[in-house]
C-alpha positions as CSV (number, residue, x, y, z in Angstrom):
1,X,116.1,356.6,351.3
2,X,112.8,358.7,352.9
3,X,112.1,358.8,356.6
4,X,110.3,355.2,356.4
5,X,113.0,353.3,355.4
6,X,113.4,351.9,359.1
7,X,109.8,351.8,360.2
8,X,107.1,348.9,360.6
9,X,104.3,348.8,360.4
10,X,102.5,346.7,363.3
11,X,99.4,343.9,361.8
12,X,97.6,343.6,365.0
13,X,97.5,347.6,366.7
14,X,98.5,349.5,363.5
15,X,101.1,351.5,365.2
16,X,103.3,352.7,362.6
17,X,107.1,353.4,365.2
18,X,110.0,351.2,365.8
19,X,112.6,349.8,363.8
20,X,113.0,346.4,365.3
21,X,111.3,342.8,364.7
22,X,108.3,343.6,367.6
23,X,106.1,346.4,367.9
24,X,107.1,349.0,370.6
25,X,103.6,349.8,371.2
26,X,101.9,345.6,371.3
27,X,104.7,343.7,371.7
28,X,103.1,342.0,368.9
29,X,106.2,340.3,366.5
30,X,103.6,340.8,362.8
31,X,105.1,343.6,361.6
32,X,105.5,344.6,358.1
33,X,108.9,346.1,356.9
34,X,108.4,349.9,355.2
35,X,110.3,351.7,352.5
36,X,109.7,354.5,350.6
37,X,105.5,354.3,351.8
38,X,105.5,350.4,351.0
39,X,105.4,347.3,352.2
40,X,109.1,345.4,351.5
41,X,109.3,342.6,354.4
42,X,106.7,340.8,356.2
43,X,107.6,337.8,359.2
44,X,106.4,334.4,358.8
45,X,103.0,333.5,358.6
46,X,101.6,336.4,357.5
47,X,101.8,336.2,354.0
48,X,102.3,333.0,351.0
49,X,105.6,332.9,349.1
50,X,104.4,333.9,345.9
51,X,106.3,331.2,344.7
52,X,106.6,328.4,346.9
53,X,103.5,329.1,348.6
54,X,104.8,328.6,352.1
55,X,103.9,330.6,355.5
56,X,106.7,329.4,357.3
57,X,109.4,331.5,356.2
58,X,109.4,335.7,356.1
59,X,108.5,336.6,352.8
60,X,110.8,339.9,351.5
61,X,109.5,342.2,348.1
62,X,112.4,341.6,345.7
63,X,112.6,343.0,341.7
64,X,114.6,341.2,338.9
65,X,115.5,341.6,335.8
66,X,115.9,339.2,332.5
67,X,117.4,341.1,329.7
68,X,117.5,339.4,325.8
69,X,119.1,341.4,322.9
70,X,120.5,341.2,319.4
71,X,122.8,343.5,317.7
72,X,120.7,347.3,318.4
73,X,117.2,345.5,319.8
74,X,117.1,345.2,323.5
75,X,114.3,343.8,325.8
76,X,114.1,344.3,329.5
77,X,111.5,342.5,331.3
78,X,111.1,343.0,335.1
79,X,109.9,340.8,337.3
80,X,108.7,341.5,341.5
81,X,107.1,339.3,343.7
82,X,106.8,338.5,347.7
83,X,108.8,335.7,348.1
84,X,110.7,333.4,351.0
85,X,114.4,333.5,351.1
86,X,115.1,330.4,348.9
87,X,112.5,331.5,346.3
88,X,114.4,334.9,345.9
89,X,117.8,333.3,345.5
90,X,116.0,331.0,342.9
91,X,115.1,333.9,341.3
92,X,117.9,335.3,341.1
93,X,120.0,332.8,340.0
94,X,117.8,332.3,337.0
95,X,118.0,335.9,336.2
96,X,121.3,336.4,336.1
97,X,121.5,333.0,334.1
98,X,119.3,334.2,331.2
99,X,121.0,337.6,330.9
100,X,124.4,336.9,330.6
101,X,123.1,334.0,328.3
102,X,120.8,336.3,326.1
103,X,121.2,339.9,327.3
104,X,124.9,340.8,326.3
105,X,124.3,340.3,322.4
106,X,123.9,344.1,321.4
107,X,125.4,347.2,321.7
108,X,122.9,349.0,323.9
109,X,123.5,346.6,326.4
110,X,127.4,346.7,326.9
111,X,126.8,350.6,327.7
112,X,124.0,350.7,329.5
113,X,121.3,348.0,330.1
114,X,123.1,345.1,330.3
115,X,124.8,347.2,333.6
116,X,121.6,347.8,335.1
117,X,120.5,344.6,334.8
118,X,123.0,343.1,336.5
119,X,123.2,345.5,339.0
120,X,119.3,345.4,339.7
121,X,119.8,341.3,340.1
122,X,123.0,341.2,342.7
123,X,121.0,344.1,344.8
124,X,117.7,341.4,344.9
125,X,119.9,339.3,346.8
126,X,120.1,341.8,349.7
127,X,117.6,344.3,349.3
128,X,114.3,345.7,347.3
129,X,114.3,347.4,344.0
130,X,115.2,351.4,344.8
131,X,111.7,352.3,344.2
132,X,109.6,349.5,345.4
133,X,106.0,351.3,344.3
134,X,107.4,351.5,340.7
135,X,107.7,348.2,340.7
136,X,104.4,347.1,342.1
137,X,104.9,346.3,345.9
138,X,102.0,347.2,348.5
139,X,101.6,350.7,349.4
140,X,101.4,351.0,353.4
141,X,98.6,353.0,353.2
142,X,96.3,350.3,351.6
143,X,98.8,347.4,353.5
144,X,96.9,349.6,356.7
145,X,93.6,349.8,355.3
146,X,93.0,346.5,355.4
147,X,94.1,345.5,358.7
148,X,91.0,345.0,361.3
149,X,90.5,347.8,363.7
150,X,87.8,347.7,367.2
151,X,86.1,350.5,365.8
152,X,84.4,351.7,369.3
153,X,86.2,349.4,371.0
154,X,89.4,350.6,370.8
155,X,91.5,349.9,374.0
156,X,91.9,353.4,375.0
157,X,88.8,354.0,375.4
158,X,87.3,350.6,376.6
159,X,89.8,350.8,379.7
160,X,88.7,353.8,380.5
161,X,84.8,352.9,380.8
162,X,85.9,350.0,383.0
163,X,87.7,349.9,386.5
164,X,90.8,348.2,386.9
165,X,88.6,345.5,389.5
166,X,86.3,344.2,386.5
167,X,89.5,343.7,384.4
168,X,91.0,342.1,387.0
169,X,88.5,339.7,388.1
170,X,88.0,338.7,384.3
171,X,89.9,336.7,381.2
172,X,91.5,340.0,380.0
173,X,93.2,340.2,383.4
174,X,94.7,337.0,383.0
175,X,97.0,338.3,380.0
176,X,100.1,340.1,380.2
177,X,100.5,343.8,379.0
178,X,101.6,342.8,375.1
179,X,98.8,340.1,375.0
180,X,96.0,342.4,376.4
181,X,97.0,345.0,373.7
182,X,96.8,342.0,371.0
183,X,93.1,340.7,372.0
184,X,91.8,344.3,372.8
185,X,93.0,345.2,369.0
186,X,91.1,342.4,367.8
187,X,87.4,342.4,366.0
188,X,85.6,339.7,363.8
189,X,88.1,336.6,364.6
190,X,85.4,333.8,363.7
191,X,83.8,335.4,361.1
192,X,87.5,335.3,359.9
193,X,87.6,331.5,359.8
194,X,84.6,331.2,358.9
195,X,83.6,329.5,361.9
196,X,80.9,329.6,364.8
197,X,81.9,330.9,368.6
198,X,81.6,327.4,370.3
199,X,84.1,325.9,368.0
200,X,85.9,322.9,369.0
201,X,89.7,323.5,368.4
202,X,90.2,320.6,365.8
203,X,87.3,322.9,364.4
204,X,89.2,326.0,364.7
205,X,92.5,324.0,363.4
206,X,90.7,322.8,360.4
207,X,88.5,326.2,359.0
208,X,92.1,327.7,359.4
209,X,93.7,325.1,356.8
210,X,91.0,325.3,354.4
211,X,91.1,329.3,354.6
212,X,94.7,328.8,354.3
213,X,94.6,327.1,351.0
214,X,92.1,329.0,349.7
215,X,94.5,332.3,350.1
216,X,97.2,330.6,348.3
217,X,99.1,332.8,345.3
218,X,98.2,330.3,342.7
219,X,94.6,330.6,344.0
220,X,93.8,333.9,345.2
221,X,95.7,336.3,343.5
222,X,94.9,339.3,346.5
223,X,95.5,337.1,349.6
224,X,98.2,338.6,351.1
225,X,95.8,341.1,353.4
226,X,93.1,338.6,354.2
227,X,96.2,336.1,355.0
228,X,97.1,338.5,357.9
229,X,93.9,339.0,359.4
230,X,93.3,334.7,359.3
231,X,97.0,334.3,361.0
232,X,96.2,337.3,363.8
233,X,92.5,335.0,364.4
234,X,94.0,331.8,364.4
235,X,96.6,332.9,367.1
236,X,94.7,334.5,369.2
237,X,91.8,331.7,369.4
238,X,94.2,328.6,369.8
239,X,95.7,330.1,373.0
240,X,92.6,329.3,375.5
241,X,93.8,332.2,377.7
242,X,93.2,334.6,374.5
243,X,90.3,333.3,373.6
244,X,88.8,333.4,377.0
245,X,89.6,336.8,376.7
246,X,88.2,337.7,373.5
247,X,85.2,335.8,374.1
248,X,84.4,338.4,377.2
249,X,85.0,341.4,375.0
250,X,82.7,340.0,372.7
251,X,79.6,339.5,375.3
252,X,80.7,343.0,376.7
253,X,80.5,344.9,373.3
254,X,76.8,343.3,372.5
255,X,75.9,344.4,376.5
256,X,76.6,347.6,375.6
């Protein structure tokens, strides 16, 4: 197991250090799980079961395996997906069903790849295949390239153009420490949803539903990033404190 086995990988700042459920640097809670340079665990509402569809549920990266033989022939056929708890123990239990059904009827299979196979099926109940990039999970690197960055406006250096009396007197100083890190990481929230700046929040609510939908697996094959960045606007512009916030940075960056 590499050096990333224990890391995260945090969807609102990008900081890439900690091994808990919360980033150490935001205090943000969506961060993606790493192993081996990809992406194996993400928490709920960041990405669709790739089964199920749901958002409510951490999704995981699990591999199986469904194994048919006869006398010397031998098929193996792996399967991965992002899926929710139930989905993978679904999964699982159909794998496991169809190889000892079909996957024990040759040689090859009592010495070596019926073994495996079993083996790789019991481990998806507990952890990702051994080499999650072989089998087609998310590299970090483009899991990170896709998150939303402030460009200019980082937070470093926007705090230090302004003095601590400005940020005081305005929305950002109305947000604790985690929170300010969360709306000063931000950039492009309504173009997001899809939605103007003077949006009601029943308007808000319902661009974020239809986006939703839109991004589902059976839909939108390549949702999982763009599913991140709707869940980091949607939670940022339903809390009016946030917003408020956001809303300032926004005037302030096209002042400057």
């Amino acid at each position: 197991m590499s050096n990333d086995a224990a890391r995260l990988l945090c969807g609102t700042c990008g900081a890439t250090r900690g091994t808990g459920a919360r980033c150490t640097a935001c205090g943000s809670n969506l961060v993606a799980r790493l192993l081996d340079g990809a992406v194996v665990a993400l928490p709920a509402g960041s990405m669709a079961c790739e089964r199920c569809g749901t958002t409510r549920r951490p999704v995981r990266f699990r591999g199986w395996v469904r194994l048919a033989s006869a006398v010397w022939w031998t098929r193996v056929r792996r399967r991965a997906a992002y899926v929710c708890g139930p989905c993978a123990q679904r999964e699982t239990a159909g794998a496991l069903a169809y190889s000892a059904a079909l996957g024990w009827l040759a040689i090859p299979s009592w010495f070596l790849h019926g073994w495996r196979a079993l083996a790789t099926n019991w481990r998806s109940l507990v952890a990702p295949p051994a080499d999650p990039l072989a089998w087609g999970a998310e590299p970090a690197a483009a899991f990170a390239d896709g998150l939303p960055h402030l460009d200019a406006w980082h937070a470093s250096e926007f705090l230090g153009r302004v003095d601590d009396a400005t940020i005081g007197a305005s929305p950002l100083g109305t947000l604790d420490e985690a929170q300010r890190r969360i709306v000063l990481s931000a950039s492009a929230l309504y173009e997001t949803l899809g939605v103007r700046p003077l949006a009601t929040e029943d308007e808000l609510r319902t661009a974020y539903r239809a986006r939703s939908k839109a991004l589902h697996p059976d839909v939108h094959a390549d949702g999982g990033e763009q599913m991140i960045r709707l869940n980091q606007a949607w939670d940022i512009l339903r809390d009016a404190q946030m917003r408020a916030a956001y809303d300032w940075l926004r005037e302030q960056r096209q002042a400057a």
